[in-house]
Z-matrix of the N, CA and C atoms (Angstrom, degrees):
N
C 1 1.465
C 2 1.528 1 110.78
N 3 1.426 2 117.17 1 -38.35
C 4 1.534 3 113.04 2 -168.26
C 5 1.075 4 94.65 3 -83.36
N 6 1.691 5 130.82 4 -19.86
C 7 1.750 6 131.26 5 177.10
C 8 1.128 7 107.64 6 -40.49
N 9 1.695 8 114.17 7 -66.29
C 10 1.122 9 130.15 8 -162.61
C 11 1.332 10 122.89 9 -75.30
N 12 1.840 11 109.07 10 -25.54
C 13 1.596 12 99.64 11 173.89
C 14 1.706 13 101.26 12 -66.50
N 15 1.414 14 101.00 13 -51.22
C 16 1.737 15 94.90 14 -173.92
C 17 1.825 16 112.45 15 -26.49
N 18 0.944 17 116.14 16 -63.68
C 19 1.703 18 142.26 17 -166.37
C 20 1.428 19 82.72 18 -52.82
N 21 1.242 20 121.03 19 -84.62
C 22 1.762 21 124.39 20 -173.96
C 23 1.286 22 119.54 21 -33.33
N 24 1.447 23 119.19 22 -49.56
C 25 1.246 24 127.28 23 168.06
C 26 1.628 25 128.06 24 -72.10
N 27 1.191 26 115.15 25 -15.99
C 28 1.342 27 132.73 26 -179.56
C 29 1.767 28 92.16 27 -81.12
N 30 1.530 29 116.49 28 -56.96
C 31 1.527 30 112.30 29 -166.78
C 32 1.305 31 113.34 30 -74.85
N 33 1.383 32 118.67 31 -20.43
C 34 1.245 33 103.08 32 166.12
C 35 1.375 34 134.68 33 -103.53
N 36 1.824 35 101.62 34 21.59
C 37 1.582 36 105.27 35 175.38
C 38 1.252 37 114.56 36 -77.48
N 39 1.790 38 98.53 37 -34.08
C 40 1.402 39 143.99 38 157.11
C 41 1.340 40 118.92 39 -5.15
N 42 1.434 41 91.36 40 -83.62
C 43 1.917 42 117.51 41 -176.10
C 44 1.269 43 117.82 42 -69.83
N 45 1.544 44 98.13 43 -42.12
C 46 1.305 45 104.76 44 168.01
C 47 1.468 46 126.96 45 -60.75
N 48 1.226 47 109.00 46 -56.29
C 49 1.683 48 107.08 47 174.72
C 50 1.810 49 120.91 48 -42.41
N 51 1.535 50 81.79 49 -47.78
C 52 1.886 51 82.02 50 160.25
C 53 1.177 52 128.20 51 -73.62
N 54 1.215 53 134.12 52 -36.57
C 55 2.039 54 117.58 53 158.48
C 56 1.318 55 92.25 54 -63.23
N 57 0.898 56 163.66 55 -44.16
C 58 2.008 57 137.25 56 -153.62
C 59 1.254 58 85.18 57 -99.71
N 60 1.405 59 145.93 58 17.58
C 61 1.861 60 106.39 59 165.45
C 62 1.184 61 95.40 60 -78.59
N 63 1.290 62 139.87 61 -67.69
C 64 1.768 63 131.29 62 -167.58
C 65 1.544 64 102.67 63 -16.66
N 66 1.083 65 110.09 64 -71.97
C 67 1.619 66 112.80 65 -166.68
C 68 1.298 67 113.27 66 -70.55
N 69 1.550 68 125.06 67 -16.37
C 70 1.654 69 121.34 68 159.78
C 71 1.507 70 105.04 69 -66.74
N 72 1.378 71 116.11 70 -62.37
C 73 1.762 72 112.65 71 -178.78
C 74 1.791 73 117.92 72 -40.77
N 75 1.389 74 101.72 73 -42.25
C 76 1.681 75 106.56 74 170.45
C 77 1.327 76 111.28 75 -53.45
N 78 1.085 77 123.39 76 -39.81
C 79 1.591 78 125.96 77 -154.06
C 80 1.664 79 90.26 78 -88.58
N 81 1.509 80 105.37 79 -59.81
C 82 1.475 81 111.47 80 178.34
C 83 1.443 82 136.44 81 -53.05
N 84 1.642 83 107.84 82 -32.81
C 85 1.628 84 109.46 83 161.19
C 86 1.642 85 114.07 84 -78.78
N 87 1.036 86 122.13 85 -31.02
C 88 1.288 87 123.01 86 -176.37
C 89 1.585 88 119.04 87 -61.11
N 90 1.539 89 100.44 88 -33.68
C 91 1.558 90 105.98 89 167.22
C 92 1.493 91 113.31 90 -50.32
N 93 1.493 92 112.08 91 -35.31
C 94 1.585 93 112.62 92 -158.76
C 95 1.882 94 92.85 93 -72.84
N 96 1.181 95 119.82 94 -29.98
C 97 1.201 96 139.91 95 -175.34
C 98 1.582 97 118.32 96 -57.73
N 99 1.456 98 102.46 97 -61.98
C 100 1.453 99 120.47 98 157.41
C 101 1.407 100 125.83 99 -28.57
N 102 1.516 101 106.06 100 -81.30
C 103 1.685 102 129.62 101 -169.47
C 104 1.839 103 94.61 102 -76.91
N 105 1.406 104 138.17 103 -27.61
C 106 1.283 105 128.61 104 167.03
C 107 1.558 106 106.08 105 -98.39
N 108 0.934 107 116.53 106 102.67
C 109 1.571 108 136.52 107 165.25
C 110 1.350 109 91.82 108 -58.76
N 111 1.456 110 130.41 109 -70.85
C 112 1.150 111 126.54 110 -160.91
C 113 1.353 112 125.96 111 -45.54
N 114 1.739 113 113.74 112 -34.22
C 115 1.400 114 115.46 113 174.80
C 116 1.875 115 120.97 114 -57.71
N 117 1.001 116 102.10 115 -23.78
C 118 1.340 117 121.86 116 -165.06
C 119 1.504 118 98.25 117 -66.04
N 120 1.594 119 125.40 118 133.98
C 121 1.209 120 139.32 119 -147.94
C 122 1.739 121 98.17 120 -95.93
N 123 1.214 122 156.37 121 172.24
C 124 1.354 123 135.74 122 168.38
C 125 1.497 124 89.70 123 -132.38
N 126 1.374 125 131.05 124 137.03
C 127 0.957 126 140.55 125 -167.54
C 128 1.829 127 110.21 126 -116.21
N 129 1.611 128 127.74 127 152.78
C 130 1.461 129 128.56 128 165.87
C 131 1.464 130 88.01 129 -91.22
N 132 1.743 131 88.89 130 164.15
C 133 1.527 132 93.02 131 158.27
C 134 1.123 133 115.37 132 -105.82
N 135 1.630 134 135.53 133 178.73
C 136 1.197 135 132.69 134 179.76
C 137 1.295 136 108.99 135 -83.26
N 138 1.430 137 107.94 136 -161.98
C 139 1.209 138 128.83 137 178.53
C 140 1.731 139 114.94 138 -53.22
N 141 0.929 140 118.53 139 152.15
C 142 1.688 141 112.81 140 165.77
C 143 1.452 142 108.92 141 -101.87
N 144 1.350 143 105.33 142 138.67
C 145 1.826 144 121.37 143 -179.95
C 146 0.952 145 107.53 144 -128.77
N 147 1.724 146 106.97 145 124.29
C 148 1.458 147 119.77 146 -164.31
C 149 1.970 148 85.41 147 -102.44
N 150 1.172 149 116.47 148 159.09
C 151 1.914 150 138.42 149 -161.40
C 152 1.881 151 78.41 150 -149.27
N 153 1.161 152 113.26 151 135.28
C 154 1.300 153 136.18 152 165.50
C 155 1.886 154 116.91 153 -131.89
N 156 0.867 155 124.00 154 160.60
C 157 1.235 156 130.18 155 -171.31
C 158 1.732 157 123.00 156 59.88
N 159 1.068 158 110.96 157 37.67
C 160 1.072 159 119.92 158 -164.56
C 161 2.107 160 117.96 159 -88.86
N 162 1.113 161 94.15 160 130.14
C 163 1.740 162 105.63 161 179.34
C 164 1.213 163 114.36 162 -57.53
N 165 1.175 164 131.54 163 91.64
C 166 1.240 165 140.02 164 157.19
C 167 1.494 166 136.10 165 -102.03
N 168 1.529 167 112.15 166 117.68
C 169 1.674 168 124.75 167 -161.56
C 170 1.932 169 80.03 168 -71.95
N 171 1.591 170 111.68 169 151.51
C 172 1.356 171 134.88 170 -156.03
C 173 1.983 172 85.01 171 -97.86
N 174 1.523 173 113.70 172 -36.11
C 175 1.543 174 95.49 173 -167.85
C 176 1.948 175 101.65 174 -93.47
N 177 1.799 176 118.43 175 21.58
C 178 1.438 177 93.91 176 155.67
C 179 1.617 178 118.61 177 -71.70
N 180 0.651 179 140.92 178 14.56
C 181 1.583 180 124.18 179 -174.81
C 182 1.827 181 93.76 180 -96.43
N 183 1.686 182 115.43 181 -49.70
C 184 1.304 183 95.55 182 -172.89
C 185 1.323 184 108.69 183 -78.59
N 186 1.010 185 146.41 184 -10.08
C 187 1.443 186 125.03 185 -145.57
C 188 2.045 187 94.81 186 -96.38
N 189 1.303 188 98.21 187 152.09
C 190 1.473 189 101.36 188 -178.87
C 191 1.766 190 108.30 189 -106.50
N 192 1.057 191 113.70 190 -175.14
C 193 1.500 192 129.53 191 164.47
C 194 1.389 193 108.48 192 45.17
N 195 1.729 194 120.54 193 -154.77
C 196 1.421 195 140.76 194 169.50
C 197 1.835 196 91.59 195 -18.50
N 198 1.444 197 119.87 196 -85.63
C 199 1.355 198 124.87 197 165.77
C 200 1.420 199 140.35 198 3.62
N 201 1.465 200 102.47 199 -49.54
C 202 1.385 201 110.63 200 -166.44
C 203 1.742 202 99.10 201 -92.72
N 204 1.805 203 104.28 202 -49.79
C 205 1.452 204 109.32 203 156.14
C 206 1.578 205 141.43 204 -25.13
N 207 1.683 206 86.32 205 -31.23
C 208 1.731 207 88.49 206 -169.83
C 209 1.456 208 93.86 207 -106.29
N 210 1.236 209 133.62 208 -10.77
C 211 1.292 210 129.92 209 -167.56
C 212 1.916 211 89.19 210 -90.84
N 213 1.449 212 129.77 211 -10.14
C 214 1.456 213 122.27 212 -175.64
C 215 1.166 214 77.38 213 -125.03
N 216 1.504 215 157.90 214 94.88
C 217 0.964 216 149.84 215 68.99
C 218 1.785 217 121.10 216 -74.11
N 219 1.425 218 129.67 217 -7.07
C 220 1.281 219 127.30 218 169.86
C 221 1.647 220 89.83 219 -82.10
N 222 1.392 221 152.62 220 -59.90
C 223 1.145 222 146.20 221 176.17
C 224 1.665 223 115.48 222 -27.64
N 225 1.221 224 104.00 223 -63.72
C 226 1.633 225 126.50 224 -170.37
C 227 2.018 226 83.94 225 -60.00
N 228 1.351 227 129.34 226 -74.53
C 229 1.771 228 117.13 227 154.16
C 230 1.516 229 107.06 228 7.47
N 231 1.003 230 121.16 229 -79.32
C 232 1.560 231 128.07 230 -152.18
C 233 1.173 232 122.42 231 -93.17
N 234 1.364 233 114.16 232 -24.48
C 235 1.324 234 107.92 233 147.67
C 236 1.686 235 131.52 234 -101.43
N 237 1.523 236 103.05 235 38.61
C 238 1.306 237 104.76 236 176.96
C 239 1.744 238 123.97 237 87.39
N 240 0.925 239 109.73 238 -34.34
C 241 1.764 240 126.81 239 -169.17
C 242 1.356 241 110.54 240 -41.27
N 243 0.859 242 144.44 241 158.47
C 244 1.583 243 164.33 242 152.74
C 245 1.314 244 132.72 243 -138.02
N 246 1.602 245 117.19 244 121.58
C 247 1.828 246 87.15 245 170.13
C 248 1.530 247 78.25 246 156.68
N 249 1.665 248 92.60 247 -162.58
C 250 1.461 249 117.18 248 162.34
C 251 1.266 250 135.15 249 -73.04
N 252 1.115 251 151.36 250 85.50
C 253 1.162 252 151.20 251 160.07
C 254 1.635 253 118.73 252 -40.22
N 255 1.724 254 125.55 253 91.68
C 256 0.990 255 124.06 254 -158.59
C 257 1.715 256 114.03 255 -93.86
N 258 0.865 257 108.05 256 -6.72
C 259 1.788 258 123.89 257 -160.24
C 260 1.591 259 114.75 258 170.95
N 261 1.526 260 96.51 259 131.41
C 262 1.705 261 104.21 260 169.87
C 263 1.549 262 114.87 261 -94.61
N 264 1.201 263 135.34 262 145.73
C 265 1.202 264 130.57 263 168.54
C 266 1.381 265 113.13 264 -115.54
N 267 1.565 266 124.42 265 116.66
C 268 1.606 267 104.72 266 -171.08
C 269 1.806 268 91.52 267 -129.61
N 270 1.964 269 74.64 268 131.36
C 271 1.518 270 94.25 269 -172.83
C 272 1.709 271 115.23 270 -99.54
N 273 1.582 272 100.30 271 82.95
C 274 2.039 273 97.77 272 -164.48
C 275 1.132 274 103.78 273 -44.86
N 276 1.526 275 148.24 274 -35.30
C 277 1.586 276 121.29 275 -136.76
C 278 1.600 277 91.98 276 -100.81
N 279 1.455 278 94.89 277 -26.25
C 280 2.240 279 92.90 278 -174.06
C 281 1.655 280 108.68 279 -104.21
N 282 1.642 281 101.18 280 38.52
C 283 1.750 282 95.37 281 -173.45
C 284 1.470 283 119.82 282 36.57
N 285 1.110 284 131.53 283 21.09
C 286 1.751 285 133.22 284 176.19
C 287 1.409 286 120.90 285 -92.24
N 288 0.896 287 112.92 286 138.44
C 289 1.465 288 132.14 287 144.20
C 290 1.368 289 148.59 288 -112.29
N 291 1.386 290 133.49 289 111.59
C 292 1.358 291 138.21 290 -145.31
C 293 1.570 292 104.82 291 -121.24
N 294 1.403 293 102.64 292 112.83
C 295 1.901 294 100.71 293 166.43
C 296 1.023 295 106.22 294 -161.76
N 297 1.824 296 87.35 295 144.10
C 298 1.558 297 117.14 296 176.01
C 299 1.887 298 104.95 297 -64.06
N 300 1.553 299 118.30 298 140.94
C 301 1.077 300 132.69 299 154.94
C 302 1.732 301 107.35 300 -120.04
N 303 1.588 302 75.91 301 137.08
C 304 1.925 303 95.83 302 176.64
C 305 1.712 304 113.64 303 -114.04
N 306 1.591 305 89.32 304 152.77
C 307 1.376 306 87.89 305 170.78
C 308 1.790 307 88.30 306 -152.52
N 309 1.041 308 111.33 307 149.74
C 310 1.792 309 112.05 308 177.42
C 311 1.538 310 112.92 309 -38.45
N 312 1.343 311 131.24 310 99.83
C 313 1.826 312 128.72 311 179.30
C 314 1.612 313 112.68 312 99.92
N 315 1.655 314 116.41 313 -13.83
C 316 1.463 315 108.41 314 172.79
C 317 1.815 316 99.59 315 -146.98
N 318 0.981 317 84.01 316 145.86
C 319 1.608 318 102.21 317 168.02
C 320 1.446 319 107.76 318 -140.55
N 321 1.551 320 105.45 319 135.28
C 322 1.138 321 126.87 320 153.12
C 323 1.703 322 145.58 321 -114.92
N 324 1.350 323 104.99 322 147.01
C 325 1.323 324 97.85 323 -145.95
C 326 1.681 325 89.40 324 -123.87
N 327 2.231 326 102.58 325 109.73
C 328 1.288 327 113.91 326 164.56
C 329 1.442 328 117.27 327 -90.95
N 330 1.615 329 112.56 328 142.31
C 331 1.226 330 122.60 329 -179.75
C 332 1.666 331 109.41 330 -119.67
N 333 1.293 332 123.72 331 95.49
C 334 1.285 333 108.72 332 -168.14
C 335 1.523 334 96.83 333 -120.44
N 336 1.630 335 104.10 334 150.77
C 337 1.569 336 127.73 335 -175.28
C 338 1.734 337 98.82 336 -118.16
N 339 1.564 338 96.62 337 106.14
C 340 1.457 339 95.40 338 -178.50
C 341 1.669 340 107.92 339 -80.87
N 342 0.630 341 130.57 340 16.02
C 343 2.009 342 127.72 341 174.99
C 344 1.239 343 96.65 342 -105.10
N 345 1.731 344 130.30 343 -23.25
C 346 1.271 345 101.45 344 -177.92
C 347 1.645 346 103.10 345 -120.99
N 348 1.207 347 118.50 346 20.52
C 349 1.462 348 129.27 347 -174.40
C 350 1.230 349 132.66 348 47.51
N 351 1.551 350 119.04 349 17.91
C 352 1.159 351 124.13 350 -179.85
C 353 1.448 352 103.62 351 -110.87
N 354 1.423 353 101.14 352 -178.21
C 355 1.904 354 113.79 353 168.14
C 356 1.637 355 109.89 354 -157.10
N 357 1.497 356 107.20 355 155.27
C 358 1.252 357 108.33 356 177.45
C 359 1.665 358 102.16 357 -115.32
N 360 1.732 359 104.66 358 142.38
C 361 0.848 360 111.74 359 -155.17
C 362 2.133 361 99.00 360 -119.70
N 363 1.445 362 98.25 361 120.57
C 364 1.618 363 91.43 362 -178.06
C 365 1.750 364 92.59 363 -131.20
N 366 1.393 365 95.74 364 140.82
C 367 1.527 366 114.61 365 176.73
C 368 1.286 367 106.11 366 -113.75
N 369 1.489 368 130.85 367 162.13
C 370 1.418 369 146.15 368 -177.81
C 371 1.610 370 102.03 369 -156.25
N 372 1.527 371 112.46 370 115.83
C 373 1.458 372 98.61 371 165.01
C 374 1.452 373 101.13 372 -99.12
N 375 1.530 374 87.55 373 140.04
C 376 1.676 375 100.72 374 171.49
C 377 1.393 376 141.58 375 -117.28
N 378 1.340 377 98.33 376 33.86
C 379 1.312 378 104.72 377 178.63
C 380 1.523 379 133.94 378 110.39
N 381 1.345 380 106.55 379 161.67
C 382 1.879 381 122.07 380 157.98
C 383 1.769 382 101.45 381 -51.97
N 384 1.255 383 89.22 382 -58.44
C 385 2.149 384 108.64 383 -149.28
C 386 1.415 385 95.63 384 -72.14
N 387 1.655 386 117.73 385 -25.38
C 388 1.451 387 98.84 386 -171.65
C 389 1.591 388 111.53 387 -118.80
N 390 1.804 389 98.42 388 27.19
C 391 1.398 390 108.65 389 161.11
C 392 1.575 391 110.73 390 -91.40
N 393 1.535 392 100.40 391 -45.16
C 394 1.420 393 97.32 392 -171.32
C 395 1.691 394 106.56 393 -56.52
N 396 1.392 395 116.00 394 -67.24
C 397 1.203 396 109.31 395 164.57
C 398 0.992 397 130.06 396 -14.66
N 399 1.311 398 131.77 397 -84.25
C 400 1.220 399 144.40 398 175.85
C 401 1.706 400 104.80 399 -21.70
N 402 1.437 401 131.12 400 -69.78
C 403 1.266 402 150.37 401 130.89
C 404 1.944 403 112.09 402 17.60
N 405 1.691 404 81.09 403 -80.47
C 406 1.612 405 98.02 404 -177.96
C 407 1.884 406 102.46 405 -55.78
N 408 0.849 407 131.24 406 -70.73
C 409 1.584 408 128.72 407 -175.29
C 410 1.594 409 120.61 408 -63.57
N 411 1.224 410 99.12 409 -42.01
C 412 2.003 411 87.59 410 168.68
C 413 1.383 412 107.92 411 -84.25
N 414 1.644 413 86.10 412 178.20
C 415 1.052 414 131.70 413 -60.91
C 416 1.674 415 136.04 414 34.12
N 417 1.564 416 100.80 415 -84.48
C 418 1.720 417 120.89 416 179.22
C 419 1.398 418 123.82 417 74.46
N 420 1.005 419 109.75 418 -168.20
C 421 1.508 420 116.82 419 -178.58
C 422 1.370 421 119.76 420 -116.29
N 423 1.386 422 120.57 421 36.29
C 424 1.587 423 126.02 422 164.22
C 425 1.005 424 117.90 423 -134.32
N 426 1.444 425 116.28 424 178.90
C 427 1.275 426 117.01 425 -129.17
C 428 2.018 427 113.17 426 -40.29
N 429 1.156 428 83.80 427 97.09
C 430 2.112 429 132.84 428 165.32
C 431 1.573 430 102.54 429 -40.05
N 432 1.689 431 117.45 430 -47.97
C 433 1.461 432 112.70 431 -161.98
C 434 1.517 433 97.88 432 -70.64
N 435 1.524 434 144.29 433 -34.46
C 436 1.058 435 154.84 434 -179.53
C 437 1.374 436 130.74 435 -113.32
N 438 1.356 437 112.96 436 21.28
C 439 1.554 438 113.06 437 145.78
C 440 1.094 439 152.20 438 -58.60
N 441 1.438 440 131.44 439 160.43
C 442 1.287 441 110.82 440 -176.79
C 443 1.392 442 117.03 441 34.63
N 444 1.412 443 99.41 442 62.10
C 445 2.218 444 101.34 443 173.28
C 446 1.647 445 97.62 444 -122.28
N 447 1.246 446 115.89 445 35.70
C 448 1.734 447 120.21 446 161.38
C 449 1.337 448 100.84 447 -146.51
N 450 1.314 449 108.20 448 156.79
C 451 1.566 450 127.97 449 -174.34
C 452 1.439 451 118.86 450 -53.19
N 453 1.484 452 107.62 451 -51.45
C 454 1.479 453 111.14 452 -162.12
C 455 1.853 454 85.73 453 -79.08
N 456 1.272 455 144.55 454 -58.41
C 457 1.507 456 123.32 455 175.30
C 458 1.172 457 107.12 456 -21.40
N 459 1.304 458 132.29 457 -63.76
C 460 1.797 459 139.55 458 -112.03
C 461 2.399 460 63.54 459 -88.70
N 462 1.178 461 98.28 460 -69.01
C 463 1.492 462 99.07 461 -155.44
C 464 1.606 463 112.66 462 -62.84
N 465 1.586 464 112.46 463 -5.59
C 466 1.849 465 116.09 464 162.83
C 467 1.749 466 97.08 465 -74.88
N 468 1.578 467 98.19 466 -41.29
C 469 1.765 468 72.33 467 -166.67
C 470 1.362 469 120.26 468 -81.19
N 471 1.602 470 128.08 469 0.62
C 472 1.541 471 134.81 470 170.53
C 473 1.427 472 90.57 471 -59.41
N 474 1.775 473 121.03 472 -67.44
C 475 1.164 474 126.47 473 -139.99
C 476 1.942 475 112.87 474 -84.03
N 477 1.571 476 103.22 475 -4.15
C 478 1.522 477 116.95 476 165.18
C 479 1.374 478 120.11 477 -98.93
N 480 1.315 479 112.55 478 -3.72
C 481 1.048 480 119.19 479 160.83
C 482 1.301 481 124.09 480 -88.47
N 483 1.743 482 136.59 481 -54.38
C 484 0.808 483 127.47 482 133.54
C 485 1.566 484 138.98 483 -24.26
N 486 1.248 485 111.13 484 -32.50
C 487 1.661 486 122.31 485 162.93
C 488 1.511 487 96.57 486 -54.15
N 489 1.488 488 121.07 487 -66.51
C 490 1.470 489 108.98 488 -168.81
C 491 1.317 490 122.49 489 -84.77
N 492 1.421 491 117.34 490 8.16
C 493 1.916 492 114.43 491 152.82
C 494 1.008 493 108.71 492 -85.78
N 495 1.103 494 125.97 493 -38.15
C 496 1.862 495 129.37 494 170.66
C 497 1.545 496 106.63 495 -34.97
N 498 1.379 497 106.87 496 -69.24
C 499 1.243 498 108.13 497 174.87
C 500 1.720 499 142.16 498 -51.62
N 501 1.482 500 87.92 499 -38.62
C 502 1.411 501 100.20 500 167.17
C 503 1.978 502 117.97 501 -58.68
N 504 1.545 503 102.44 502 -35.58
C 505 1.535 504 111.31 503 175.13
C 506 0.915 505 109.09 504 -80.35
N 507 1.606 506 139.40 505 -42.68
C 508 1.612 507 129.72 506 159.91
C 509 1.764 508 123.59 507 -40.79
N 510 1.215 509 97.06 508 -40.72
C 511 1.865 510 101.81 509 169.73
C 512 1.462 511 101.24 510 -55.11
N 513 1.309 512 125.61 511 -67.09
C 514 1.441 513 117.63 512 -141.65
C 515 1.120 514 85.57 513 -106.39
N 516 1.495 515 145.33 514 33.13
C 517 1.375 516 128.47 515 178.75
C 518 1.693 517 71.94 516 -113.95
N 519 1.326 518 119.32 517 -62.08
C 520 1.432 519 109.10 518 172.23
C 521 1.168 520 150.70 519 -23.09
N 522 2.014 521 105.93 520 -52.79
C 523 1.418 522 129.77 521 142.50
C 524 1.653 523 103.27 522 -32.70
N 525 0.868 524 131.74 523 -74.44
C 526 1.269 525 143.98 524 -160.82
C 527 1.562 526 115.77 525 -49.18
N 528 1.467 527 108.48 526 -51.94
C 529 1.452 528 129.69 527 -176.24
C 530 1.177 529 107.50 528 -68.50
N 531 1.720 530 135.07 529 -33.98
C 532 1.109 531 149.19 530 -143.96
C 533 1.516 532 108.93 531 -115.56
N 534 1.273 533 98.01 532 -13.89
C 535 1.946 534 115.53 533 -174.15
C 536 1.744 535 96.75 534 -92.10
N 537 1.672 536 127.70 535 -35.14
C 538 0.982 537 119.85 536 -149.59
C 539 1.329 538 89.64 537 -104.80
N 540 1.585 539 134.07 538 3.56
C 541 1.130 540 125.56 539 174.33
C 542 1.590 541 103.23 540 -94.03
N 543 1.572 542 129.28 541 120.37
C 544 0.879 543 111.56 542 -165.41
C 545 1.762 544 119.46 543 -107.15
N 546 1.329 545 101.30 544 -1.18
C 547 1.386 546 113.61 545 152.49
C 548 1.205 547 119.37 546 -72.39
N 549 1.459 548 150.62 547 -0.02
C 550 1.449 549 168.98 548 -125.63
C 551 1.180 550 103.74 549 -152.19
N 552 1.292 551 117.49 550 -3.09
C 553 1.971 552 98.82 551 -156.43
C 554 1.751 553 78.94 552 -93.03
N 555 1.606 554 112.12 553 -73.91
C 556 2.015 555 86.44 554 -157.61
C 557 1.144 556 102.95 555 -37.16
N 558 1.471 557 130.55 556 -65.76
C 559 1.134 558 118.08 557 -134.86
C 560 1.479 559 123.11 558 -49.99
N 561 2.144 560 101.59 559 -30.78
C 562 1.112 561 129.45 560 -161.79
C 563 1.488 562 97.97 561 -76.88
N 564 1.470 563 113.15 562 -37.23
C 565 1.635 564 122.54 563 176.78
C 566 1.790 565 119.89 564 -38.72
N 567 1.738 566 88.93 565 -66.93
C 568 1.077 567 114.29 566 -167.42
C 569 2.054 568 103.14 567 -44.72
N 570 1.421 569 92.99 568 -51.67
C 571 1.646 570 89.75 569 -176.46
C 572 1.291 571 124.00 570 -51.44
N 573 1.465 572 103.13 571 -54.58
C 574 1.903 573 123.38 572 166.27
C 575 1.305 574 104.84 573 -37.80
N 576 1.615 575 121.41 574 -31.09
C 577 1.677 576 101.50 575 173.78
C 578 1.365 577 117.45 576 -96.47
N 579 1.425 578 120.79 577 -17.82
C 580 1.630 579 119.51 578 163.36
C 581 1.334 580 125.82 579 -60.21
N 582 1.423 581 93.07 580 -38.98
C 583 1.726 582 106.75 581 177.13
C 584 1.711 583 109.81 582 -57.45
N 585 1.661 584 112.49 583 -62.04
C 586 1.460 585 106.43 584 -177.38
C 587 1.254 586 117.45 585 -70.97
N 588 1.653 587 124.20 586 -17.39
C 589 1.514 588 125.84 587 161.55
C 590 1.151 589 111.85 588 -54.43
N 591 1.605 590 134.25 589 -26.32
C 592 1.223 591 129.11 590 -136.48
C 593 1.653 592 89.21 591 -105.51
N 594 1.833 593 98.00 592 -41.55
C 595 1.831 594 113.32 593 -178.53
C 596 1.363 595 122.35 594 -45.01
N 597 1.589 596 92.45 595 -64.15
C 598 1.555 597 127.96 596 -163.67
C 599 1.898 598 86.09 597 -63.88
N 600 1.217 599 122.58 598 -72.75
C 601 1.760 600 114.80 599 175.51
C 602 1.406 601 121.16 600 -42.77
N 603 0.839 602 119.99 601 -33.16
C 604 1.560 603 122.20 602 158.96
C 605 1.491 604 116.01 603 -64.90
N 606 1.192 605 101.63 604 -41.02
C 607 1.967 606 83.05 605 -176.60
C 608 1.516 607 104.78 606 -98.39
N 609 1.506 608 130.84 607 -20.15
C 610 1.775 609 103.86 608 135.05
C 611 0.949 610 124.82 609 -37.76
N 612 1.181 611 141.00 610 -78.50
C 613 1.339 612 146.10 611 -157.98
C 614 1.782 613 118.10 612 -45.95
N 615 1.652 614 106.37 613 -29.78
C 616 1.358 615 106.61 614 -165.78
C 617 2.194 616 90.16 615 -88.78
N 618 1.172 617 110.38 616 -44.38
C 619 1.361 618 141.72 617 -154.60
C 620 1.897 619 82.99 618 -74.95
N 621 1.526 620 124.66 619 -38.93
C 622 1.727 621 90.91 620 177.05
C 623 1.249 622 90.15 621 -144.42
């Protein structure tokens, strides 16, 4: 019985490690992306395209949050748009509303004036470096009430989540694999104590 868990658990640290590298390399090049500003490509934007005659429901201006988002996704419809919707900007005195939409490498940025029913429409592609990015931080932890309110988010954050249980079972499936080898253990020891020497000194170091 313990033969066979070993074997079971061995093949699927296995298989597994190979479906989650894609999503380790994402996470892992994007760091280089992060901490080097410099790599990061700087992009113009294009042209601006003004959309006139445009359908607009009378209660987007009040409605807030998730709400107000989903009530400008028939807008974002008509003028083509897709993506993430990262933030609303509502401008009371000029009836406007201004938001960035994302998609991994382009964002676009609608500006719509509800009294006169139009919007101007400016795109910027931004890249390899500021897809991965983009990638690496969403989901995230801002503004929460309106995340993930487009498809391809909703289905990064199933599949980054699963990225990080994967991982969590590769550790201790590892632990595991690496414990029962018993020619493996110092050597395997010795690292386990460089590693948390290496941790534990690092988070002194930042902490005083």
């Amino acid at each position: 019985m313990r033969k066979i868990f070993y074997s079971f658990t061995r093949d699927l640290h296995l298989y597994l490690g190979l479906f989650l590298s894609p999503f380790v390399l994402v996470f892992a090049i994007s760091v280089f992306y992060l901490v080097h500003v410099s790599l990061n490509s700087q992009t113009t934007p294009g042209p601006a395209r003004l959309v006139s005659d445009i359908s607009v429901t009378s209660e987007l201006e009040r409605l807030t949050g998730l709400d107000q988002v989903n009530a400008l996704r028939p807008v974002l419809d008509q003028l083509g748009v897709q993506g993430e919707i990262t933030f609303i900007r509502y401008i009371a005195k000029e009836h406007r509303l201004i938001a960035p939409v994302l998609v991994p490498g382009r964002e676009t940025t609608i500006d719509l004036n509800l009294e006169t029913r139009s919007a101007t429409v400016v795109e910027r592609n931004t890249g390899f470096a500021d897809a991965l990015i983009h990638l690496h931080k969403m989901p995230g932890p801002h503004n929460v009430s309106i995340r993930a309110n487009s498809m391809y988010m909703k289905l990064w954050r199933v599949l980054a989540d699963l990225a990080a249980y994967g991982l969590l079972f590769l550790t201790f499936s590892g632990l595991y694999l690496w414990a029962v080898l018993k020619a493996e253990r110092r050597f395997g020891l010795a690292l386990l104590f460089l590693g948390a020497v290496s941790f534990f000194g690092l988070i002194y170091a930042i902490s005083y």
